[in-house]
FIMI-795659 format. One line per field, with one value per atom (N, C-alpha, C, O): residue in three letters; atom name; x, y, z. Coordinates in steps of 0.05 Angstrom, whole numbers. Atoms other than C-alpha are relative to their C-alpha. Last residue first. Example, Ala and Ser with C-alpha at 12.3 -4.5 7.8 and 13.67 -1.06 7.14 Angstrom:
// residues 2
dopa	(SER,SER,SER,SER,ALA,ALA,ALA,ALA);
drenkol	(N,CA,C,O,N,CA,C,O);
X	(-16,273,-15,-5,18,246,18,39);
Y	(-24,-21,22,44,-24,-90,24,24);
Z	(-1,143,14,18,0,156,0,13);
END
This chain:
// residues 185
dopa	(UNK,UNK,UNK,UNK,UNK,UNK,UNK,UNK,UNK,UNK,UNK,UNK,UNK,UNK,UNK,UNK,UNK,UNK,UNK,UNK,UNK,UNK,UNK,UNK,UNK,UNK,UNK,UNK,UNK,UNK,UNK,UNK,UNK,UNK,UNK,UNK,UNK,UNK,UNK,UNK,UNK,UNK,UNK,UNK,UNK,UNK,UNK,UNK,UNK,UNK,UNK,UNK,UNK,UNK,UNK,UNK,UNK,UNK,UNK,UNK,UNK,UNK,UNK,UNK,UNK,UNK,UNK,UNK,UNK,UNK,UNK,UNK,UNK,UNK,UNK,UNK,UNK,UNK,UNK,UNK,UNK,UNK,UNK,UNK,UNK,UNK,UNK,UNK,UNK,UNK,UNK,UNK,UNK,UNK,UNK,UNK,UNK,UNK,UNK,UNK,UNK,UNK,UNK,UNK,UNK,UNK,UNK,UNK,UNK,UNK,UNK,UNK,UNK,UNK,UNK,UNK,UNK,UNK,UNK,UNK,UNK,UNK,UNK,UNK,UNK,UNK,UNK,UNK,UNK,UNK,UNK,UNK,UNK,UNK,UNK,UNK,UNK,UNK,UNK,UNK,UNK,UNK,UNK,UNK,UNK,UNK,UNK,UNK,UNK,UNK,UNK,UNK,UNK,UNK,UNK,UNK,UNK,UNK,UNK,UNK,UNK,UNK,UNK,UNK,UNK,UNK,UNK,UNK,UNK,UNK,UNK,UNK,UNK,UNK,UNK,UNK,UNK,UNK,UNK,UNK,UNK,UNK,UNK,UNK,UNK,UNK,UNK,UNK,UNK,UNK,UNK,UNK,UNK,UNK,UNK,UNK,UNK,UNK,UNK,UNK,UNK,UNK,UNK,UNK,UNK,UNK,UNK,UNK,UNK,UNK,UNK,UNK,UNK,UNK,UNK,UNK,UNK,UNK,UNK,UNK,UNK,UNK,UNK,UNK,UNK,UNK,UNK,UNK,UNK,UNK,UNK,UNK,UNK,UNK,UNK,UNK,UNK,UNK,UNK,UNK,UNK,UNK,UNK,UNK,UNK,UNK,UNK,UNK,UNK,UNK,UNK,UNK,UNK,UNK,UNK,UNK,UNK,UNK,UNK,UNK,UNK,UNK,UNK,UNK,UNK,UNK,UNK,UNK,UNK,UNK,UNK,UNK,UNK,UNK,UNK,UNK,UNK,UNK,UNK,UNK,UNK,UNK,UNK,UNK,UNK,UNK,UNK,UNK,UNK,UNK,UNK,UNK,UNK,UNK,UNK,UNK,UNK,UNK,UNK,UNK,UNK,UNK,UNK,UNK,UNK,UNK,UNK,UNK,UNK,UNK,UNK,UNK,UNK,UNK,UNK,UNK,UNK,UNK,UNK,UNK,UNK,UNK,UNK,UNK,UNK,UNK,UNK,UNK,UNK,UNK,UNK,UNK,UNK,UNK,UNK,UNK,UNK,UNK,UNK,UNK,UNK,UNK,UNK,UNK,UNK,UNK,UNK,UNK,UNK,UNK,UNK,UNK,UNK,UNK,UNK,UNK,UNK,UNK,UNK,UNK,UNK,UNK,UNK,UNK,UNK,UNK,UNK,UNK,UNK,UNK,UNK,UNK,UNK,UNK,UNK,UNK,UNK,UNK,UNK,UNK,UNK,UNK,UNK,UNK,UNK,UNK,UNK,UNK,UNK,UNK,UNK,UNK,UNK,UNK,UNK,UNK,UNK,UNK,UNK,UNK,UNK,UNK,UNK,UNK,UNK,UNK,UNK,UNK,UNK,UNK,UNK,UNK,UNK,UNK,UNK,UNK,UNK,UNK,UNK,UNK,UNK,UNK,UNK,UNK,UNK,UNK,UNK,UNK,UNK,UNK,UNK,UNK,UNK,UNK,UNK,UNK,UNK,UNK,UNK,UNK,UNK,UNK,UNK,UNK,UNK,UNK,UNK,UNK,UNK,UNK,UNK,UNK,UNK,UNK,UNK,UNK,UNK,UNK,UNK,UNK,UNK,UNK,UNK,UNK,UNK,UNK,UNK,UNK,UNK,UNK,UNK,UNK,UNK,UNK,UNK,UNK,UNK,UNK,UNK,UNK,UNK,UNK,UNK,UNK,UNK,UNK,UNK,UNK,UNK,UNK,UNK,UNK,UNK,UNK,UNK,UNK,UNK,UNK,UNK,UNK,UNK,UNK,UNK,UNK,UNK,UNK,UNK,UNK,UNK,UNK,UNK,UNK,UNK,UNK,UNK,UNK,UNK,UNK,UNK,UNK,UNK,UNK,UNK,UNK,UNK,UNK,UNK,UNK,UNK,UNK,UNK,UNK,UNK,UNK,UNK,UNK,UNK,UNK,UNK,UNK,UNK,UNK,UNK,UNK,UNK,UNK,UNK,UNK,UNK,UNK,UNK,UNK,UNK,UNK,UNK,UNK,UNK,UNK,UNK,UNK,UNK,UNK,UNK,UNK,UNK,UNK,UNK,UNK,UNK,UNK,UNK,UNK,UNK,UNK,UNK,UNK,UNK,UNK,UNK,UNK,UNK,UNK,UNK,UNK,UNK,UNK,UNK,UNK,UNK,UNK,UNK,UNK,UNK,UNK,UNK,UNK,UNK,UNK,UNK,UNK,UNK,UNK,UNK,UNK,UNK,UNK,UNK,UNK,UNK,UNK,UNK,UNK,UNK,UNK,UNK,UNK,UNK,UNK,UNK,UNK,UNK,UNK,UNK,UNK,UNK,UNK,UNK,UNK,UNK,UNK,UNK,UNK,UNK,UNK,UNK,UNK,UNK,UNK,UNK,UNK,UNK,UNK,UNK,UNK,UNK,UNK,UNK,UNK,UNK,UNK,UNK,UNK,UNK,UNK,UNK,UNK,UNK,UNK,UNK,UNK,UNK,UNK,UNK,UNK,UNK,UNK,UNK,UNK,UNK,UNK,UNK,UNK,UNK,UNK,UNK,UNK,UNK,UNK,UNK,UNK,UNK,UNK,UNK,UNK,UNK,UNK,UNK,UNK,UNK,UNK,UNK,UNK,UNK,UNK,UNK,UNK,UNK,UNK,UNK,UNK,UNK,UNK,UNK,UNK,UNK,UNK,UNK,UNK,UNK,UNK,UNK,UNK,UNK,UNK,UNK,UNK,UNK,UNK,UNK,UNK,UNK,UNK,UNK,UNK,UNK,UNK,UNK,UNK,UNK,UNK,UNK,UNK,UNK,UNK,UNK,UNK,UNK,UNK,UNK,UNK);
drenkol	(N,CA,C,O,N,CA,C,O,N,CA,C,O,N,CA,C,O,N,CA,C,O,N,CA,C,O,N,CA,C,O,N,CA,C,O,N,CA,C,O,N,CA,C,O,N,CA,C,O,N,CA,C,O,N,CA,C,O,N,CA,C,O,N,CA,C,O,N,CA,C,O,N,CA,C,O,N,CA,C,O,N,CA,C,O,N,CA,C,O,N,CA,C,O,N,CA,C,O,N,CA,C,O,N,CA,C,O,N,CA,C,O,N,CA,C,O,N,CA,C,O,N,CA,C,O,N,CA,C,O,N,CA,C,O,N,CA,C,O,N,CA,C,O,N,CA,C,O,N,CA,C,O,N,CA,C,O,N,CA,C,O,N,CA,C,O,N,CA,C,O,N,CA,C,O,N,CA,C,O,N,CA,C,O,N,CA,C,O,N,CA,C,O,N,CA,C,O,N,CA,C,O,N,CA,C,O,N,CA,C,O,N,CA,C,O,N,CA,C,O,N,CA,C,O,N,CA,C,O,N,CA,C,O,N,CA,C,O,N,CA,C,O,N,CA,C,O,N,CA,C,O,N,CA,C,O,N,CA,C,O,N,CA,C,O,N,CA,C,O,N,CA,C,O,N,CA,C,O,N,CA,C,O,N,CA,C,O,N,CA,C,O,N,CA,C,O,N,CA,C,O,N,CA,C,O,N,CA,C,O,N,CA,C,O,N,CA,C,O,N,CA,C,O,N,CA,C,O,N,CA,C,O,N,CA,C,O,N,CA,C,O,N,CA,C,O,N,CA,C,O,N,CA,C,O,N,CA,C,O,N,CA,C,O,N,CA,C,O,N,CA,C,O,N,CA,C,O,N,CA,C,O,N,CA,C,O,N,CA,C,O,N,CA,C,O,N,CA,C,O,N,CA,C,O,N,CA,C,O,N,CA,C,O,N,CA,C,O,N,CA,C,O,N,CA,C,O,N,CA,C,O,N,CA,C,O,N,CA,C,O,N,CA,C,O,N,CA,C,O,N,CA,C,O,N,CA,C,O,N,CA,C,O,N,CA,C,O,N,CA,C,O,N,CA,C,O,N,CA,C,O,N,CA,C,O,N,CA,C,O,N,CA,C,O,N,CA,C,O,N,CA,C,O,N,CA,C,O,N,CA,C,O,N,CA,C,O,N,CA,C,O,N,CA,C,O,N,CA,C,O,N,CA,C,O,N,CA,C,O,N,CA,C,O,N,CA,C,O,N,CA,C,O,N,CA,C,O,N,CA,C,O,N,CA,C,O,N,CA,C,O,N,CA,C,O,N,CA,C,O,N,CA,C,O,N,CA,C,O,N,CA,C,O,N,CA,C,O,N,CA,C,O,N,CA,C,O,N,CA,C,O,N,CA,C,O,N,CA,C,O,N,CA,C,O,N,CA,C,O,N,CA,C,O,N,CA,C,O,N,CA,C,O,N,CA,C,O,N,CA,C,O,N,CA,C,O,N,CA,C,O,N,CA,C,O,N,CA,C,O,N,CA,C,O,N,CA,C,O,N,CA,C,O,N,CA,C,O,N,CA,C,O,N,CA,C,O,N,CA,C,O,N,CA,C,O,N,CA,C,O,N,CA,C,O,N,CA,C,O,N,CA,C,O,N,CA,C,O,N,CA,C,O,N,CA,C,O,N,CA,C,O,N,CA,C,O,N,CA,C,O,N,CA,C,O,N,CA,C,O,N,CA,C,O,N,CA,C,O,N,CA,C,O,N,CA,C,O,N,CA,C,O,N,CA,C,O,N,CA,C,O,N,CA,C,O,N,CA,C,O,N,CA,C,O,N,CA,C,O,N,CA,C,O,N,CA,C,O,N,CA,C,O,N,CA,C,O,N,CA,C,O);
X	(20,-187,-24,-48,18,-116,-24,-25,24,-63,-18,-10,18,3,-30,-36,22,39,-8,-6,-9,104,-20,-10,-20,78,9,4,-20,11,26,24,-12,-51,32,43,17,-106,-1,-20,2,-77,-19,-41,33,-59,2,20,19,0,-23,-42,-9,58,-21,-19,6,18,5,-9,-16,29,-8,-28,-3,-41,30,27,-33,-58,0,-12,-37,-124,14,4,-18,-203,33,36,-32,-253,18,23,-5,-325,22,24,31,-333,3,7,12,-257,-18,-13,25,-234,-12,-29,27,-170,-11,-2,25,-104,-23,-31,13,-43,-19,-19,9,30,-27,-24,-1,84,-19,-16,-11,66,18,29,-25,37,21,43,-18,-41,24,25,-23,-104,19,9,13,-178,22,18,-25,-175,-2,-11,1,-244,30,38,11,-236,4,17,-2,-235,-7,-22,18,-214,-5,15,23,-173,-28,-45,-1,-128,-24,-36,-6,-160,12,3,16,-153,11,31,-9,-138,-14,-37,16,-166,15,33,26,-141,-18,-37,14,-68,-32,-46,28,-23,-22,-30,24,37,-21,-19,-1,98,-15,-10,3,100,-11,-28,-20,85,-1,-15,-13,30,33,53,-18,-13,14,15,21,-77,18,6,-18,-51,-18,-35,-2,-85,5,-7,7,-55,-14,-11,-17,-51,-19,-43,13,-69,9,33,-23,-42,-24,-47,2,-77,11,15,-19,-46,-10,1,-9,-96,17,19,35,-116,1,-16,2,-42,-23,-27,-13,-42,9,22,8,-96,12,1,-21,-57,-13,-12,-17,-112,7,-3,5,-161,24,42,-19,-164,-12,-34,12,-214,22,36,-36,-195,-18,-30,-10,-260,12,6,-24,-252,7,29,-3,-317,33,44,-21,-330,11,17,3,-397,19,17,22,-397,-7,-18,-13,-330,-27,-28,10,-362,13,14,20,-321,-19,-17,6,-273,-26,-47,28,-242,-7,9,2,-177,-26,-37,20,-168,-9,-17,-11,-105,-17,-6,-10,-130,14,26,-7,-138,8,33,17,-179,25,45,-8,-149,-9,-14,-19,-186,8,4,-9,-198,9,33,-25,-242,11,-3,-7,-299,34,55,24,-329,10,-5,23,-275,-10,1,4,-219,-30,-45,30,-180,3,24,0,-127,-15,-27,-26,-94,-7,10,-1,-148,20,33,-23,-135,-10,-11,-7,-208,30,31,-20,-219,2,2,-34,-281,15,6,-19,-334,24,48,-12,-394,20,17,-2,-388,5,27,21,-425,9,-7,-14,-374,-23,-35,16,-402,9,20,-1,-355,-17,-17,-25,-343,3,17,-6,-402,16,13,14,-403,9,31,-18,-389,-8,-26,0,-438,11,3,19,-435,-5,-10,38,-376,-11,-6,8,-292,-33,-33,-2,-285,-6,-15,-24,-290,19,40,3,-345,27,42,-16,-344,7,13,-7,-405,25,30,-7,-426,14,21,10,-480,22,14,-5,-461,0,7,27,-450,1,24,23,-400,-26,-49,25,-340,-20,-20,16,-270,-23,-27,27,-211,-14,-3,15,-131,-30,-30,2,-89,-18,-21,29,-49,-8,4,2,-52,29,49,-23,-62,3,-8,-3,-118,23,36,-23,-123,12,30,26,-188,19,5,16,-144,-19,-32,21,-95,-15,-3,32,-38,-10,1,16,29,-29,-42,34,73,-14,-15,5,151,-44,-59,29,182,-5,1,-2,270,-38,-45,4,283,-15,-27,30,319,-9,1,4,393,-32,-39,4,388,-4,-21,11,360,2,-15,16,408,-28,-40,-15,464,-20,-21,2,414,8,-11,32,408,-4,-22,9,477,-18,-24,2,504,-9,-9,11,464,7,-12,-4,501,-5,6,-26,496,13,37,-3,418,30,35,1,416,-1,-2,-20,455,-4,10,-25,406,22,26,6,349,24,33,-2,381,-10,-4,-27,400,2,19,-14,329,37,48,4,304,7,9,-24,348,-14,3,-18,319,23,45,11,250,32,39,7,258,-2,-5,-31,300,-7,8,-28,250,26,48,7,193,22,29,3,224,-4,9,30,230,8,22,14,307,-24,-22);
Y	(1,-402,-7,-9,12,-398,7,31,1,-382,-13,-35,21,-379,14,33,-8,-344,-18,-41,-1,-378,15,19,19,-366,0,22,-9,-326,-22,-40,-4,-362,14,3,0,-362,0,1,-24,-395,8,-3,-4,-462,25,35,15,-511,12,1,-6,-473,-8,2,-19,-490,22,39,-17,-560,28,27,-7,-597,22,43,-17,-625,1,-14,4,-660,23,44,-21,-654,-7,-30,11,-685,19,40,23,-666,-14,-31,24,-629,-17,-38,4,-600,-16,-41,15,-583,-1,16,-15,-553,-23,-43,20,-560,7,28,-19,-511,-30,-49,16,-535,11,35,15,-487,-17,-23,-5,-428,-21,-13,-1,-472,19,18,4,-465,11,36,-10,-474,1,-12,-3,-492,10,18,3,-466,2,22,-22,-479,-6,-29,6,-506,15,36,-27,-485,-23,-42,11,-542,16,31,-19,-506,6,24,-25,-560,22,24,-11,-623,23,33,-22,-663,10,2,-4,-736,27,23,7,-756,11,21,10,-780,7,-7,-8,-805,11,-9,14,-823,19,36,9,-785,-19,-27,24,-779,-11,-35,11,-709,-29,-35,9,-698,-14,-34,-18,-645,-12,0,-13,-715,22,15,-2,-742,15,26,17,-718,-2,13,-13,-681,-24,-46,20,-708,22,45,-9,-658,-15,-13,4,-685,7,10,3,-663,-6,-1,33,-634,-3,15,23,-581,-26,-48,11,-528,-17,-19,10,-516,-6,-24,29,-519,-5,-28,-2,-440,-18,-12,-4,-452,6,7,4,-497,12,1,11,-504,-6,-18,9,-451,-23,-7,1,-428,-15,-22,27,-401,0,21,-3,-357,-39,-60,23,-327,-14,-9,6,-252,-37,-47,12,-243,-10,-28,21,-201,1,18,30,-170,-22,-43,13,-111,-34,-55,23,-95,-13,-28,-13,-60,-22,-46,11,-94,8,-13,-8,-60,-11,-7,-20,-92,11,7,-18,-136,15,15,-12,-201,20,8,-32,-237,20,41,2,-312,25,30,21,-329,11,12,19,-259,-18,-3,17,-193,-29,-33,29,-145,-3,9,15,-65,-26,-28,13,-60,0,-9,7,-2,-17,-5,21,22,-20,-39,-7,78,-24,-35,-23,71,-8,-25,-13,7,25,37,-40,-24,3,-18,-11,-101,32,49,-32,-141,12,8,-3,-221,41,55,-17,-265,23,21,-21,-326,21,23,-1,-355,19,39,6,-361,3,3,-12,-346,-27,-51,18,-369,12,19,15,-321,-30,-45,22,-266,-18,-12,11,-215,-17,-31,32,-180,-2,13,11,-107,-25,-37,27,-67,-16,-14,16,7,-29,-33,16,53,-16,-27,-18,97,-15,-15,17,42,13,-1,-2,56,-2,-9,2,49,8,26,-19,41,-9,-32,-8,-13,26,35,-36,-41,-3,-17,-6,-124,24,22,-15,-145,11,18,-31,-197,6,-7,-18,-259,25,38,5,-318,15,6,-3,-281,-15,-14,17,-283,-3,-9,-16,-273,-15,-38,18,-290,12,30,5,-257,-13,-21,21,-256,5,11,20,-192,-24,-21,4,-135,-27,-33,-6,-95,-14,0,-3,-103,-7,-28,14,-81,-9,10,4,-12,-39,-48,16,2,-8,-14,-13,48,-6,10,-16,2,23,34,1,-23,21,38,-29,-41,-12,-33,-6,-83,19,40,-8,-87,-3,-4,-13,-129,5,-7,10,-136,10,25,23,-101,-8,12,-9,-31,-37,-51,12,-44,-1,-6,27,-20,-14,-32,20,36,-22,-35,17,52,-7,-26,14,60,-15,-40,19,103,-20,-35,9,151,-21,-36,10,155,-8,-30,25,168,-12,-37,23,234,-29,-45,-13,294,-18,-17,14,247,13,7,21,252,-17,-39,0,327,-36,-48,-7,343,-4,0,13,308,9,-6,35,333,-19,-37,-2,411,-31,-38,0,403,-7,-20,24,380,-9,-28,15,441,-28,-44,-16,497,-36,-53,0,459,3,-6,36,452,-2,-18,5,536,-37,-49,-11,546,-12,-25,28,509,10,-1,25,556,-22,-37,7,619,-32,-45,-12,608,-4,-22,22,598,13,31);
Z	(12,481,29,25,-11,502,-4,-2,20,445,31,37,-26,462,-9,-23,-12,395,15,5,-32,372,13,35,-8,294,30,39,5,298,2,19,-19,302,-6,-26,-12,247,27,42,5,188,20,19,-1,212,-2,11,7,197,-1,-12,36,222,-22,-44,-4,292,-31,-43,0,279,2,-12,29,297,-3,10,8,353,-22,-37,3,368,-8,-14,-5,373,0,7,-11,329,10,-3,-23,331,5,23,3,267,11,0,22,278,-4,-5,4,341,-23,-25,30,345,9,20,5,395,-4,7,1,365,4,-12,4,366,2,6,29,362,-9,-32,11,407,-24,-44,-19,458,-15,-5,2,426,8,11,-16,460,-25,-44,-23,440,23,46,-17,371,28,39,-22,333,17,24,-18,253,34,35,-10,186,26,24,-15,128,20,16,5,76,17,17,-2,73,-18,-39,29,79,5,26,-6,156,-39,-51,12,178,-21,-30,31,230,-14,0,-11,307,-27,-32,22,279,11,14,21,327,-2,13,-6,351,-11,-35,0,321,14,21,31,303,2,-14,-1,381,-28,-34,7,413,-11,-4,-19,430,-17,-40,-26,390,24,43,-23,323,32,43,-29,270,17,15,-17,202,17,12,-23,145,26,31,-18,71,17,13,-19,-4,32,30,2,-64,38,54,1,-86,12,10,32,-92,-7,-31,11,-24,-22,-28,9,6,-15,-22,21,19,-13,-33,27,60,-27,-49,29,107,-22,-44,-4,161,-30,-49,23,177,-14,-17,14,249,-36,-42,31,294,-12,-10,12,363,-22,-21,10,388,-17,-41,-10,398,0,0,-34,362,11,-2,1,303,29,45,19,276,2,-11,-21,331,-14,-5,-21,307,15,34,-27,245,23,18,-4,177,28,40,-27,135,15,2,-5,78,25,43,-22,57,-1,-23,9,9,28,48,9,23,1,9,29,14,-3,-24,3,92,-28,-29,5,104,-4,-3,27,118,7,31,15,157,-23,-44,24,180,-2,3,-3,243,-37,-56,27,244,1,6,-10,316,-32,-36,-16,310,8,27,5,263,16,7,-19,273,-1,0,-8,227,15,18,2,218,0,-1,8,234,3,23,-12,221,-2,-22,17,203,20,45,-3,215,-10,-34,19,197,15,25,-13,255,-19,-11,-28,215,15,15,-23,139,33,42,-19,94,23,35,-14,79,10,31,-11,24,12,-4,4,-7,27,47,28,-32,4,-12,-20,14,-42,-66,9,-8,7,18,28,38,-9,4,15,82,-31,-54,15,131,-34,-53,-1,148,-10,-33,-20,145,6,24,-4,71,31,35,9,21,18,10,25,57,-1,12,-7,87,-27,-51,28,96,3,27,-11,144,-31,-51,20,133,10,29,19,177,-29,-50,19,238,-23,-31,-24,297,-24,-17,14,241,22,29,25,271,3,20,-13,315,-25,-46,13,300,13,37,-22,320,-21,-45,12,278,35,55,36,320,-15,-11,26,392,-26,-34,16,427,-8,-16,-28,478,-13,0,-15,422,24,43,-15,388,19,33,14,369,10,29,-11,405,-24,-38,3,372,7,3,-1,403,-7,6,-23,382,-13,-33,0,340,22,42,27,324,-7,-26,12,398,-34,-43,-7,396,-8,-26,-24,396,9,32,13,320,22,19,17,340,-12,-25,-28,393,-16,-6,-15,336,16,20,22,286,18,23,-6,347,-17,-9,-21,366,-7,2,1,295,25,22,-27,300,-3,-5,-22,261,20,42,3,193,23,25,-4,201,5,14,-33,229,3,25,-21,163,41,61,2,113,33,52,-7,149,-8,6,-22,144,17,40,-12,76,34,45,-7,65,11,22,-13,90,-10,9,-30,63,13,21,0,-9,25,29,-6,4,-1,17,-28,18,7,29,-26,-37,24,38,16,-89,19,22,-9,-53,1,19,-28,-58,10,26,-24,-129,29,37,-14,-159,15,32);
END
């Protein structure tokens, strides 16, 4: 046997044996809560929601400019969810999945939503309401896919402005707030 193949060898014995040596630590890991907060480098937390201040931003394959640009985003204010940070450089994900890196100077902490985009191909309508109460009345009647500004939400219910209408809207309902997230705008 090579030195080497001994040596990967002493050491996994010795990971195996310091994992079945420590049922304490597995034990108070599970007592550990279900999610915890992670901060970024920016003091942030990760992932989070923000949106595009520009109508024109690029979004490289890479953290800088150096990289080559892999989509073109022309609606400012879209949602967008960053899930990494490396310097002056945010990594997103977009409403459809679609990830890139974009400079943080191009994206604004103002809380935008997108409503039901995973409904955009089916067809289908989503009320907004004039009170936070299924059984509210009606103030318009909204498409999925539709993008609009978030002016609060209670962790289930989320009030939006859409092209001059404002109301409630289920919070399950909008890409663009976290589930049970408070949301003030």
């Amino acid at each position: 046997m090579s030195g080497f193949a001994s040596l990967r060898l002493a050491f996994s014995a010795a990971v195996l044996g310091a994992l079945l040596c420590a049922p304490q630590a597995s034990a108070q890991g599970a007592a550990m809560p279900a999610q915890t907060v992670t901060l970024g480098p920016s003091g942030l937390p990760l992932p989070r929601f923000v949106s595009l201040k520009s109508g024109r931003v690029n979004s490289r394959v890479g953290p800088g400019a150096n990289y080559s640009v892999d989509w073109m985003y022309m609606k400012a204010g879209l949602p967008m969810e960053i899930i990494q940070e490396f310097d002056t450089w945010r990594r997103v994900r977009d409403a459809d999945g679609s990830e890139g890196w974009i400079n943080q100077s191009l994206l604004s902490g103002r809380r935008t939503a997108i409503v039901a985009p995973w409904q955009r191909s089916k067809g289908g309508r989503i009320n907004l309401l004039d009170d936070p109460d299924k059984d509210a009345g009606v103030v318009a009647i909204l498409e999925p896919g539709v993008m609009g500004s978030i002016k609060k939400c209670d962790g289930q219910w989320c009030e939006m402005t859409f092209d001059g209408h404002t109301g409630w809207i289920a919070q399950s309902q909008v890409w663009g707030a976290y589930p049970g997230e408070k949301v003030k705008n």
